[in-house]
N, C-alpha and C positions, 0 to 999 in steps of 0.2 A: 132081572136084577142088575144084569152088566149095562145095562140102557141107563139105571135109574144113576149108575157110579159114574157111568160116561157126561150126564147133563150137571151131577152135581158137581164134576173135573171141571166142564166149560163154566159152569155157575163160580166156581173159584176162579176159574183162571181169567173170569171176566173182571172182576172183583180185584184182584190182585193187580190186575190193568190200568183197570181205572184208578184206584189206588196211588198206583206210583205215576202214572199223567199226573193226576193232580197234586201230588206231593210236589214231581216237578217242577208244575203250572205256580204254587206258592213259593215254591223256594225261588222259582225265577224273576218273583214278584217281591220278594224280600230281600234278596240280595240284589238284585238291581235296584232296589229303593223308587220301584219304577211311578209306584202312586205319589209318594212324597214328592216325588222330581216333579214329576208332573204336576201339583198343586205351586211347586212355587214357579216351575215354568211360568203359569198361567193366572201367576198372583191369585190364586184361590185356595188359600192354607184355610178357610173356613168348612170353601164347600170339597173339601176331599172325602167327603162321605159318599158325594155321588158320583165322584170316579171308582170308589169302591164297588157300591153300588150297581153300578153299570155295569164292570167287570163282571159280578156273580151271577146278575142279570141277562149278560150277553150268553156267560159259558154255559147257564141253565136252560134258557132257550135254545142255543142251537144243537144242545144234546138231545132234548126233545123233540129239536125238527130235526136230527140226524136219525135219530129210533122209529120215527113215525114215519120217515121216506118224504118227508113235507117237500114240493116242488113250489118254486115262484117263477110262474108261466109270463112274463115279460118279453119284449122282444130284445134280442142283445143289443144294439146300440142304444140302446136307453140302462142297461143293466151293464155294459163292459165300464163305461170310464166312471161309472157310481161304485162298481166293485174295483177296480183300479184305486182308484182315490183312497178307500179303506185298506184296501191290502199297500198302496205306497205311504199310507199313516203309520200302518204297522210295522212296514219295512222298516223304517229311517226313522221311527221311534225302537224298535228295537238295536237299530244298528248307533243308535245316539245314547244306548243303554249299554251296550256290551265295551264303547271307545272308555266309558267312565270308570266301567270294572274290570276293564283288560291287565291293567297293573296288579289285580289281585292274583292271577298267575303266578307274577315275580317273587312275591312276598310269600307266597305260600311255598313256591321250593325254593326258597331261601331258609322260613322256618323248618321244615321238613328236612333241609339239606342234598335237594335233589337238584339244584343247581345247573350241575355240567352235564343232566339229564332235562334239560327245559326246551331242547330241539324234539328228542324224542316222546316228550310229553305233549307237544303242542301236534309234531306228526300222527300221535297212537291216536289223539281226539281227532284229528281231521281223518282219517285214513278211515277210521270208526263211522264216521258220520259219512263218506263217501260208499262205503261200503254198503251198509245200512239203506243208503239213496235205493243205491244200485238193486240190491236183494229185495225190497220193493216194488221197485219198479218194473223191473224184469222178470223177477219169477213171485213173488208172493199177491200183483195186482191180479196177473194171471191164471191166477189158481182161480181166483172169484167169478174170470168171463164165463 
């Protein structure tokens, strides 16, 4: 019986994960207005359905190839500057996204009135996400060797 409470804990706690990723994954896609930008970046205000498209496409597929262990046996100089290119698309499309909503900070502890608290606002988020790296990388990759 304690087995069956233990799988349905991971069964939730899997759920609950994936959950808040993708609540993230949208909010990050709404607030950054990142499909719209991108259609009129690319004068395509018609076909934004297939950047939409794409997106749900992409993150469905590579959850399925992340579940099933799918490998793509290539040799790396043919596969490094092809995954390079994607991942420096997404770099400097996201870092082209966060320059346009960075002002929303301001406005928000202005409305808030948090103000003369906007160093230790912008330190608590960096320090969080350095932190997080770190406990990662160092002890929670290492749990899985």
């Amino acid at each position: 019986m304690l087995s069956l409470a233990q799988h349905g804990f991971v069964v939730f706690l899997g759920l609950a994960g994936g959950l808040a990723v993708g609540s993230g994954l949208v909010a990050l896609l709404i607030v950054f207005d990142l499909i719209p930008r991108l259609a009129q970046l690319a004068y395509a205000y018609r076909s934004s359905i297939w950047f939409e498209t794409s997106i749900i496409c992409g993150a469905v597929y590579w959850t399925v190839a992340d579940f099933m262990d799918w490998r793509l046996r290539l040799p790396s100089h043919v596969m490094l500057p092809i995954i390079g290119l994607f991942d420096g698309i997404f770099v400097g499309m996201l870092a082209a996204a966060l320059t346009e909503v960075m002002n929303v900070l301001p406005i928000l502890a202005k409305r808030l009135q948090l103000s003369r608290y906007m160093v230790a606002l912008v330190m608590a988020m960096m320090l969080g996400k350095v932190f997080g790296s770190l406990f990662d990388w160092l002890y929670f990759q290492r749990i899985g060797e």
